[in-house]
mmCIF entry with sequence, helices, sheets and N, C-alpha, C, O atoms, coordinates in Angstrom:
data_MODEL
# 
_entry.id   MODEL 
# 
_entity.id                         1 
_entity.type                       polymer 
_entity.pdbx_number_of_molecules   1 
# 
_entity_poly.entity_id                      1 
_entity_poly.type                           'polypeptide(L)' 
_entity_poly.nstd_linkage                   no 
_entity_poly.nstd_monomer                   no 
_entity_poly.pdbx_seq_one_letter_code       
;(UNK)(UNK)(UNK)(UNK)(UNK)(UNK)(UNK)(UNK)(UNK)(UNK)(UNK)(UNK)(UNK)(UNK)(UNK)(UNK)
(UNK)(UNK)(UNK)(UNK)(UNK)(UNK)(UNK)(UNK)(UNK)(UNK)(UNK)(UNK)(UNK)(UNK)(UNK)(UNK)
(UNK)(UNK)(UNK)(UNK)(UNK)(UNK)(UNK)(UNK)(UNK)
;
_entity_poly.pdbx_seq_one_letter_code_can   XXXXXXXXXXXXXXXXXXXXXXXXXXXXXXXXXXXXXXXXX 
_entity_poly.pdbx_strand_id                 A 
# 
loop_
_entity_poly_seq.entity_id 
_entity_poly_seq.num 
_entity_poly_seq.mon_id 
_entity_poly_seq.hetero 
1 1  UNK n 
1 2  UNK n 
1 3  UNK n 
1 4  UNK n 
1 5  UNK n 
1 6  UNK n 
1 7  UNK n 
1 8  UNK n 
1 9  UNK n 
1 10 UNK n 
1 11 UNK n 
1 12 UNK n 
1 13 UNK n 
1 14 UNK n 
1 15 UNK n 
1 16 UNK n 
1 17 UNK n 
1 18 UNK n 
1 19 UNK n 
1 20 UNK n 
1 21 UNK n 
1 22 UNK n 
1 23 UNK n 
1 24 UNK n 
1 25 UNK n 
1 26 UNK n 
1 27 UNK n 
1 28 UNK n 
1 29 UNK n 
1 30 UNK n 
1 31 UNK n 
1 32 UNK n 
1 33 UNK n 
1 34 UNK n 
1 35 UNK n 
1 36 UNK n 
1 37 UNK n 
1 38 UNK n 
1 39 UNK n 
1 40 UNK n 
1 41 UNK n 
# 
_struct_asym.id          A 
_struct_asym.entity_id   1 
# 
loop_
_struct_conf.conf_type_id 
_struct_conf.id 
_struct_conf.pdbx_PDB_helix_id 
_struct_conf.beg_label_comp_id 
_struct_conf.beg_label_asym_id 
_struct_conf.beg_label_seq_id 
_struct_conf.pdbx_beg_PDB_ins_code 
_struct_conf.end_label_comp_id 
_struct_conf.end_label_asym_id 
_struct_conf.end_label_seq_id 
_struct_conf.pdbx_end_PDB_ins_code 
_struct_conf.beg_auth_comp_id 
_struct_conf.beg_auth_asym_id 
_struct_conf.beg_auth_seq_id 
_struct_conf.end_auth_comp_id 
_struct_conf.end_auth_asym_id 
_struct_conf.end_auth_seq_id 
_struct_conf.pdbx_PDB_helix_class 
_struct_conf.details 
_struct_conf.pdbx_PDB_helix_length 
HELX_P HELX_P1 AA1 UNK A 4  ? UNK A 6  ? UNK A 4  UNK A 6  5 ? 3  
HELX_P HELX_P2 AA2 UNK A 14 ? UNK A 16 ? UNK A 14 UNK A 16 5 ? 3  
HELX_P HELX_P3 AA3 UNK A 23 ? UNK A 27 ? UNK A 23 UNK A 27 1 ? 5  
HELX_P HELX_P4 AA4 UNK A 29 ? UNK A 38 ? UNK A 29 UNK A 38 1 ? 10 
# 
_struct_conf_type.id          HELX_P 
_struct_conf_type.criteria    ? 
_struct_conf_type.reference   ? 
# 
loop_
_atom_site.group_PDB 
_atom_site.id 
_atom_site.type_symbol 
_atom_site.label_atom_id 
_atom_site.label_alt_id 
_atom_site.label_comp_id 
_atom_site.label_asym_id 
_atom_site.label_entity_id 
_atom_site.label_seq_id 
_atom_site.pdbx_PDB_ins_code 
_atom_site.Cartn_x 
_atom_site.Cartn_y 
_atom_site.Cartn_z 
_atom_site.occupancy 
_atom_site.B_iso_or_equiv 
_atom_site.pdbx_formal_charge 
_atom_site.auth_seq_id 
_atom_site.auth_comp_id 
_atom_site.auth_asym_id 
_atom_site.auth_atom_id 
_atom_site.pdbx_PDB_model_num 
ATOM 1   N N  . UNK A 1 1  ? 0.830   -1.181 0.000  1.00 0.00 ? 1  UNK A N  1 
ATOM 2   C CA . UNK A 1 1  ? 0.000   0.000  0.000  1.00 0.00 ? 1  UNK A CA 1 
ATOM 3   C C  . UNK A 1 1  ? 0.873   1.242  0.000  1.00 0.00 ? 1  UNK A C  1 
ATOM 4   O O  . UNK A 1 1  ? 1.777   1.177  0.833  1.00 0.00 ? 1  UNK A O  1 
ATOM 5   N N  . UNK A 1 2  ? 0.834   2.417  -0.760 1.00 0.00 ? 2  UNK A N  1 
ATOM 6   C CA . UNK A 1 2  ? 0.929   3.333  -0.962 1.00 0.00 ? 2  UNK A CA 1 
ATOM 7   C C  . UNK A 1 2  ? 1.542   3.998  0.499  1.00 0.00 ? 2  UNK A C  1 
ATOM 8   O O  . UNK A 1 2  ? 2.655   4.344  0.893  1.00 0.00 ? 2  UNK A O  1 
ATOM 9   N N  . UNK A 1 3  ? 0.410   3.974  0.961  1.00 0.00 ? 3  UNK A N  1 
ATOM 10  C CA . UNK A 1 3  ? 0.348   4.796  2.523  1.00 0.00 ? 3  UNK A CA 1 
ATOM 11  C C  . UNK A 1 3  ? 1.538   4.648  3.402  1.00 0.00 ? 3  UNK A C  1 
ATOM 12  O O  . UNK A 1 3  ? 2.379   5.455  3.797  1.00 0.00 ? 3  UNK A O  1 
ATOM 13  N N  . UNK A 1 4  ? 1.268   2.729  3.683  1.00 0.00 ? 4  UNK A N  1 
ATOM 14  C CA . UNK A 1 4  ? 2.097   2.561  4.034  1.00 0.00 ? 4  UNK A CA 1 
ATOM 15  C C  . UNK A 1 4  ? 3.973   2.641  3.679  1.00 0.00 ? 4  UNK A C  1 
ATOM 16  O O  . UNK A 1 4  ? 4.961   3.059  4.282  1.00 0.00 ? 4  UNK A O  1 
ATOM 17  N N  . UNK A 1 5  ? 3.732   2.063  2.534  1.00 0.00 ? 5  UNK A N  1 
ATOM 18  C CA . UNK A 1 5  ? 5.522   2.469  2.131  1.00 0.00 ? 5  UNK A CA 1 
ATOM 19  C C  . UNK A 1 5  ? 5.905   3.728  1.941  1.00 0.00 ? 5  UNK A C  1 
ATOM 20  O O  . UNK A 1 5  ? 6.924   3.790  1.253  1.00 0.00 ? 5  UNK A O  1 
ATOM 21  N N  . UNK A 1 6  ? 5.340   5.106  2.401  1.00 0.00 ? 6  UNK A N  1 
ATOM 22  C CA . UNK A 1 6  ? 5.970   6.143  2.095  1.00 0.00 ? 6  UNK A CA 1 
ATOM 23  C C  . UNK A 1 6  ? 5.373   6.685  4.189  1.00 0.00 ? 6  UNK A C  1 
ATOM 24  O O  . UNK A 1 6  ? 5.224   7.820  4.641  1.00 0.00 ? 6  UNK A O  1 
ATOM 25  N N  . UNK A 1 7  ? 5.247   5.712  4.708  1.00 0.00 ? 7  UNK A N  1 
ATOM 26  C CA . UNK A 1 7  ? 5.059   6.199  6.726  1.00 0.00 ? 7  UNK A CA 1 
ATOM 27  C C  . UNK A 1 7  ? 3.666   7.252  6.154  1.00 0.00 ? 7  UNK A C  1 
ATOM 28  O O  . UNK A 1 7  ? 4.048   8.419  6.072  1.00 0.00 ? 7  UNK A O  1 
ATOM 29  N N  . UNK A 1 8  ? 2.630   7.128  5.878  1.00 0.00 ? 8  UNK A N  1 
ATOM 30  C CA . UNK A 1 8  ? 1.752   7.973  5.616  1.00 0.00 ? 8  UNK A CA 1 
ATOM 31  C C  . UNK A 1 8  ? 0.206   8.037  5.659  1.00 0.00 ? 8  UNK A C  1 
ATOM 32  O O  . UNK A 1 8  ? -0.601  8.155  4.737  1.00 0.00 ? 8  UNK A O  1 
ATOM 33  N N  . UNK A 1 9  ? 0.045   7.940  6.838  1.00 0.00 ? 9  UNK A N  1 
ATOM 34  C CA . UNK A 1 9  ? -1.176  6.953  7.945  1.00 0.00 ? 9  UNK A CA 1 
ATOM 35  C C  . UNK A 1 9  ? -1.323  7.622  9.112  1.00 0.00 ? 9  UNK A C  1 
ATOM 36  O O  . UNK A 1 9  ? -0.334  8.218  9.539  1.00 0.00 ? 9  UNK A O  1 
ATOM 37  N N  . UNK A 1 10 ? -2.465  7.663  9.802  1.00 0.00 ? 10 UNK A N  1 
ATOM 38  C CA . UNK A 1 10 ? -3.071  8.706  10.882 1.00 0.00 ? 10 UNK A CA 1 
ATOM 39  C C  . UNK A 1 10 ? -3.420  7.662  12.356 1.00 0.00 ? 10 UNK A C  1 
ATOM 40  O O  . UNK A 1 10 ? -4.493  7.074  12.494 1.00 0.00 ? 10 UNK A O  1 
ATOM 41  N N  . UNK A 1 11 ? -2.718  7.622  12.977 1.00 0.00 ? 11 UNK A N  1 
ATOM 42  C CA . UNK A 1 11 ? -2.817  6.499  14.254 1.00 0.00 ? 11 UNK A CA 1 
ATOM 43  C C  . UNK A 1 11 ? -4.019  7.265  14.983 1.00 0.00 ? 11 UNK A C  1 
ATOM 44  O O  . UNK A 1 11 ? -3.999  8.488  15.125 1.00 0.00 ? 11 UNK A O  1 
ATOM 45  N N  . UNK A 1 12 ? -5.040  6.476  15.426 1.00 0.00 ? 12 UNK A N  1 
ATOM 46  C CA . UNK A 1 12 ? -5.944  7.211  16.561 1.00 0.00 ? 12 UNK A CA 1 
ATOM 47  C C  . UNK A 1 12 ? -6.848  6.118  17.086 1.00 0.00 ? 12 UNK A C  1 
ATOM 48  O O  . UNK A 1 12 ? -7.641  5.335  16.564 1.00 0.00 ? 12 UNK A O  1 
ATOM 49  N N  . UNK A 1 13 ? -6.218  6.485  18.938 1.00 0.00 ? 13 UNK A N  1 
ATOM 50  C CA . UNK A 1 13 ? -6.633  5.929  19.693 1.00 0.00 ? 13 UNK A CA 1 
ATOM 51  C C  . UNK A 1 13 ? -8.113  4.976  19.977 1.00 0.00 ? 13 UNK A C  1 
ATOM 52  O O  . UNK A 1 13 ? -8.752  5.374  20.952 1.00 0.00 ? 13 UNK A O  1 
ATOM 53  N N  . UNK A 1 14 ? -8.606  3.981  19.361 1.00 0.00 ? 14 UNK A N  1 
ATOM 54  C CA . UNK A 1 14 ? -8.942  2.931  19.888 1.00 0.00 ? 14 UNK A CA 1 
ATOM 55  C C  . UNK A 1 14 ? -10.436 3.611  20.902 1.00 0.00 ? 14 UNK A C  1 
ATOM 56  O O  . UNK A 1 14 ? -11.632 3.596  20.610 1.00 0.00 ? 14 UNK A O  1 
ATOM 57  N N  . UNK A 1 15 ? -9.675  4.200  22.234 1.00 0.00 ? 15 UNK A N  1 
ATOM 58  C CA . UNK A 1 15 ? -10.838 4.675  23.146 1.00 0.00 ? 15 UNK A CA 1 
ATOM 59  C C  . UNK A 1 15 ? -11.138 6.132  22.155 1.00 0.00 ? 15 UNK A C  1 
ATOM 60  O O  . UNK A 1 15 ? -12.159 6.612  22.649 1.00 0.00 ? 15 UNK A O  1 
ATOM 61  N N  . UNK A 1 16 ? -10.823 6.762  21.331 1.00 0.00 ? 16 UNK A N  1 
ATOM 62  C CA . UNK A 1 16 ? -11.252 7.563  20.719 1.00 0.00 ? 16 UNK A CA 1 
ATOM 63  C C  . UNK A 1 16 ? -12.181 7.736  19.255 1.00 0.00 ? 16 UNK A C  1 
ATOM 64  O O  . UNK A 1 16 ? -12.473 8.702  18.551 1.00 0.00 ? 16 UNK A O  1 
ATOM 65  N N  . UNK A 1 17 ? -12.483 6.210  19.200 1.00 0.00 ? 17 UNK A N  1 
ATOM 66  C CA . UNK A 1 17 ? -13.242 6.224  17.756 1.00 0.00 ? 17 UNK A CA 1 
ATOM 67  C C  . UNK A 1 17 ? -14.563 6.146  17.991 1.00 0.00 ? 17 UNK A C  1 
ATOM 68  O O  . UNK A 1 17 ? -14.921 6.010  19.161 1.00 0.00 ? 17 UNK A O  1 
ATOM 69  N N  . UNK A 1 18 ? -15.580 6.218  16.906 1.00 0.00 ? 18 UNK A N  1 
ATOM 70  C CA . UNK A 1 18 ? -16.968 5.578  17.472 1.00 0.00 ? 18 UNK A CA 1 
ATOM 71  C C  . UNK A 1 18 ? -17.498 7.362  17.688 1.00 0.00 ? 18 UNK A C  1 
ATOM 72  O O  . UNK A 1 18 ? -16.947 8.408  17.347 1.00 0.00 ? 18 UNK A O  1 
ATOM 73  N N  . UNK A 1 19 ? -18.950 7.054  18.487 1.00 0.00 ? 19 UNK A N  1 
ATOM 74  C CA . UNK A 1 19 ? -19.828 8.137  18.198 1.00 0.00 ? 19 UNK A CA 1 
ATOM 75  C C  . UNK A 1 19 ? -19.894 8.213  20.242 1.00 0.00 ? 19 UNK A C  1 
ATOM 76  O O  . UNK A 1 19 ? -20.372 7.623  21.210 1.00 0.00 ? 19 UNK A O  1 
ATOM 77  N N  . UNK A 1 20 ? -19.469 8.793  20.057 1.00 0.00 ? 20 UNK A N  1 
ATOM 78  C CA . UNK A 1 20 ? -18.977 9.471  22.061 1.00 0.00 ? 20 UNK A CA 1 
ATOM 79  C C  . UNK A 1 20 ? -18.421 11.087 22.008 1.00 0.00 ? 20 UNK A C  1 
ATOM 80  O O  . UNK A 1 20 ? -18.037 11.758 21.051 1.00 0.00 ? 20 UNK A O  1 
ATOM 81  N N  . UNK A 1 21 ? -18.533 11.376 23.286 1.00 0.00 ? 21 UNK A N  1 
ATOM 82  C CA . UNK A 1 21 ? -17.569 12.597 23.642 1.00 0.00 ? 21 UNK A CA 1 
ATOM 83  C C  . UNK A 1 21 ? -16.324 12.835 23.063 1.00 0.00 ? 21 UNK A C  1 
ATOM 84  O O  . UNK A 1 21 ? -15.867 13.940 22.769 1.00 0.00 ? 21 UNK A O  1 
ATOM 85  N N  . UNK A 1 22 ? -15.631 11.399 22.864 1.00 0.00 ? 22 UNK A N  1 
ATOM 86  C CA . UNK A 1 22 ? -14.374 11.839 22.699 1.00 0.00 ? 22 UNK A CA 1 
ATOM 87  C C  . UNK A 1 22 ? -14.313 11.942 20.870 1.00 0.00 ? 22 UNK A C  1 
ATOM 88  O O  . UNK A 1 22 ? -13.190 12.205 20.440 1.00 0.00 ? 22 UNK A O  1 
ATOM 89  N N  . UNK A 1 23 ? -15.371 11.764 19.858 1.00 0.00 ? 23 UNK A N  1 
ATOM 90  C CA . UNK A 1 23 ? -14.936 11.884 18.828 1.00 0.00 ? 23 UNK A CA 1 
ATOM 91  C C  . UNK A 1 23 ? -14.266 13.255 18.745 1.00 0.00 ? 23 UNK A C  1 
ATOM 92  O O  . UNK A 1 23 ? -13.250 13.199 18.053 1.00 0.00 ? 23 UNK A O  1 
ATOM 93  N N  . UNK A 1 24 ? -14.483 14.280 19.161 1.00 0.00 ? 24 UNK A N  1 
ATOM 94  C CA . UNK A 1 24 ? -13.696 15.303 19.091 1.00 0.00 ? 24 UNK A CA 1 
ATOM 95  C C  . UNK A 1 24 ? -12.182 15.138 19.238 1.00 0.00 ? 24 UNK A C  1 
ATOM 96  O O  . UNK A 1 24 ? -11.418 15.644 18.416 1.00 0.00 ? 24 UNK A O  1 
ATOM 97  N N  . UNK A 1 25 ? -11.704 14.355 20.397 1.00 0.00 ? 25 UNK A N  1 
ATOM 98  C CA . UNK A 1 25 ? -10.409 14.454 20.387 1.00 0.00 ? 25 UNK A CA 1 
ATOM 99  C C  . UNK A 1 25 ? -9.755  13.624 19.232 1.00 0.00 ? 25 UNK A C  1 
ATOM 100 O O  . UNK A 1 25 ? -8.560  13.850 19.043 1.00 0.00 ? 25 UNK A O  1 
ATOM 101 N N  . UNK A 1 26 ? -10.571 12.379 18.159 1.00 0.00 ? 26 UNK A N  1 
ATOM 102 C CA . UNK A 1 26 ? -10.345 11.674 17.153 1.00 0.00 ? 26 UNK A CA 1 
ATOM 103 C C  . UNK A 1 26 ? -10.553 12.923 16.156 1.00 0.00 ? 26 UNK A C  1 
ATOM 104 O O  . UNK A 1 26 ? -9.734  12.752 15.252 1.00 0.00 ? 26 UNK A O  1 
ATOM 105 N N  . UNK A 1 27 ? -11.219 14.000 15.938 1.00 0.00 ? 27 UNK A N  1 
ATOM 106 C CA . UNK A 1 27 ? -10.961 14.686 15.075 1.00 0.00 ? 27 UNK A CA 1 
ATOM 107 C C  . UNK A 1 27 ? -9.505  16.064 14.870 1.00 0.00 ? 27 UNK A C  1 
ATOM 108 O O  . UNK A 1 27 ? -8.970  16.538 13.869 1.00 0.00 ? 27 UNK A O  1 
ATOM 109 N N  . UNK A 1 28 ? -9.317  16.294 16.318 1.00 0.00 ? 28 UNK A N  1 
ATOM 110 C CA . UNK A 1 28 ? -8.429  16.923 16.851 1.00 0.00 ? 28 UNK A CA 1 
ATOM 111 C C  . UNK A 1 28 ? -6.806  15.798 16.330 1.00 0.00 ? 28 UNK A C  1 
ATOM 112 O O  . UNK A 1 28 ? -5.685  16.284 16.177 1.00 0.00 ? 28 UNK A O  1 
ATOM 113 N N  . UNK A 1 29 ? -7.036  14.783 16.212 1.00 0.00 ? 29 UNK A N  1 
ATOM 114 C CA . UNK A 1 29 ? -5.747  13.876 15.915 1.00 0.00 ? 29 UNK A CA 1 
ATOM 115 C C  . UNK A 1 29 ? -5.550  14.177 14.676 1.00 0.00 ? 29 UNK A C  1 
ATOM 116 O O  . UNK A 1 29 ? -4.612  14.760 14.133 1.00 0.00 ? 29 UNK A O  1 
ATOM 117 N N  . UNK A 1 30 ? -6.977  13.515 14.070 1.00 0.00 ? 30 UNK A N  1 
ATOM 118 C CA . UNK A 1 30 ? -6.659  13.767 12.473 1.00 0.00 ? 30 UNK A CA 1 
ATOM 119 C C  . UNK A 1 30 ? -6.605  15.180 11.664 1.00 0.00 ? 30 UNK A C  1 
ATOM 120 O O  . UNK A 1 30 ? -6.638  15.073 10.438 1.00 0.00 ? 30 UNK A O  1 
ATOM 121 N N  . UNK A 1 31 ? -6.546  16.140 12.065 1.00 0.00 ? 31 UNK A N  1 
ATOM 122 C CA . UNK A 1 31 ? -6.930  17.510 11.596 1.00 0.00 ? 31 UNK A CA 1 
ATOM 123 C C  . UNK A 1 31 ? -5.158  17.853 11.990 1.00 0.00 ? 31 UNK A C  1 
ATOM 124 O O  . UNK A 1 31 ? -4.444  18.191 11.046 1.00 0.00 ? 31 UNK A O  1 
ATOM 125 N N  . UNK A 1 32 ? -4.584  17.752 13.296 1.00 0.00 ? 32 UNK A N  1 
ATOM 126 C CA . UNK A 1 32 ? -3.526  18.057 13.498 1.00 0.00 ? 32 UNK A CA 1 
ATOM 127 C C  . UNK A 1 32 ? -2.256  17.012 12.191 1.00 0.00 ? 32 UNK A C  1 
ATOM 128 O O  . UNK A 1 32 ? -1.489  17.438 11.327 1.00 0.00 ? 32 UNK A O  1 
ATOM 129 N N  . UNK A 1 33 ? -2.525  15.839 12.567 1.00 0.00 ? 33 UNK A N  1 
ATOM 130 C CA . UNK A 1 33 ? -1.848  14.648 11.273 1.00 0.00 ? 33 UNK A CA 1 
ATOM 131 C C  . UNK A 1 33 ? -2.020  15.291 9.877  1.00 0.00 ? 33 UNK A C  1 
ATOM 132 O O  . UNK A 1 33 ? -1.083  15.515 9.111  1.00 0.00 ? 33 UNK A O  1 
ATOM 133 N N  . UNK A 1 34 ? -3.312  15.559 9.634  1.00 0.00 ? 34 UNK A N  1 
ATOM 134 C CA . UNK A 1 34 ? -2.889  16.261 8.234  1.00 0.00 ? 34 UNK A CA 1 
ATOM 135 C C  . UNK A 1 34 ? -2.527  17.363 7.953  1.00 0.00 ? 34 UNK A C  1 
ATOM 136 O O  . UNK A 1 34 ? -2.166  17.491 6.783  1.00 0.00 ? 34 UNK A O  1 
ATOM 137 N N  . UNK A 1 35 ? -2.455  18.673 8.892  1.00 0.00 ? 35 UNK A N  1 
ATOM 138 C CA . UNK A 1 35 ? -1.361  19.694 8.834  1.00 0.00 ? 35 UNK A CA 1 
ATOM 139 C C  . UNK A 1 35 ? 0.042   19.195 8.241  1.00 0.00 ? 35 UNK A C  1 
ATOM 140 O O  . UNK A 1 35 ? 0.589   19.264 7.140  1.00 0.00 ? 35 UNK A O  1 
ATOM 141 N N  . UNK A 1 36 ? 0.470   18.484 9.901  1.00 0.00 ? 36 UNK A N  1 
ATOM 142 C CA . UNK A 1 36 ? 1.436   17.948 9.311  1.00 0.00 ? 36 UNK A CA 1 
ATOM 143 C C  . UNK A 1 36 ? 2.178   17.407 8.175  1.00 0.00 ? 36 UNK A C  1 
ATOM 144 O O  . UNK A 1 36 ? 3.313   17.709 7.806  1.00 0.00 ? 36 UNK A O  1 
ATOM 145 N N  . UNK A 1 37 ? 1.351   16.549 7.671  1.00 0.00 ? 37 UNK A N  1 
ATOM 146 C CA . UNK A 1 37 ? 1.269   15.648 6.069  1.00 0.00 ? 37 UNK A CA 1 
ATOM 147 C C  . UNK A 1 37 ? 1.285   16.841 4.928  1.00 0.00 ? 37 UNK A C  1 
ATOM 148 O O  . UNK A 1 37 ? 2.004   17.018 3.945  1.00 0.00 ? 37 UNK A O  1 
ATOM 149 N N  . UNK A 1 38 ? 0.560   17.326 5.293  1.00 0.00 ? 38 UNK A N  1 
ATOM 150 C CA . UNK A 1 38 ? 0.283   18.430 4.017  1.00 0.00 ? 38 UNK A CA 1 
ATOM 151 C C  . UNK A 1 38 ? 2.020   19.753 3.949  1.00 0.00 ? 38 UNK A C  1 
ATOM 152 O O  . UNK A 1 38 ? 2.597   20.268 2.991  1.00 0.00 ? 38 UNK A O  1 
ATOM 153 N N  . UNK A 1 39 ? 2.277   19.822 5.490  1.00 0.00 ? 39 UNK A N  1 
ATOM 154 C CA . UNK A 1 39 ? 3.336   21.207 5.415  1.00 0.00 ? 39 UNK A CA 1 
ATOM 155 C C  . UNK A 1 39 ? 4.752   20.107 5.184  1.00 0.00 ? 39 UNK A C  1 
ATOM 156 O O  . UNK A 1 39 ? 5.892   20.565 5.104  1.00 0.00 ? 39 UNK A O  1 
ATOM 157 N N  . UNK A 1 40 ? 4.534   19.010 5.120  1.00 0.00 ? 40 UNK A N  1 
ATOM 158 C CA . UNK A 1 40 ? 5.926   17.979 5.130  1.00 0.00 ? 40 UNK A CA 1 
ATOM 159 C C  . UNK A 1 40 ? 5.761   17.689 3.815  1.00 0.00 ? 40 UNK A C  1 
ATOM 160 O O  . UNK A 1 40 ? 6.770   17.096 3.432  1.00 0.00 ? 40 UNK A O  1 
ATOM 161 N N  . UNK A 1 41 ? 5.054   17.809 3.032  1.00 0.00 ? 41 UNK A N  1 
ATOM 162 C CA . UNK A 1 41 ? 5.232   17.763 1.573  1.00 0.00 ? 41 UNK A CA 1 
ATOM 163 C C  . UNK A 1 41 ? 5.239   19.657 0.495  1.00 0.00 ? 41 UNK A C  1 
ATOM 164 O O  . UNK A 1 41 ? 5.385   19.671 -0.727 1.00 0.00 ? 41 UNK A O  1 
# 
């Protein structure tokens, strides 16, 4: 996979997925990860 052979994949916590309180902090992961991704290219 693509993703994988170039390290290019969004890790998020397990207790953070799903439809709860904490989806926010699962969106807060992925929103920060793709800054990243996006200013590293």
């Amino acid at each position: 996979m693509e993703a994988v052979k170039n390290d290019r994949f969004i890790v998020v916590p397990g207790s953070a997925r799903g439809y709860s309180v904490r989806t926010v902090e699962s969106l807060e992961i992925i929103a920060e990860e793709l800054r990243e991704l996006h200013l590293a290219h």
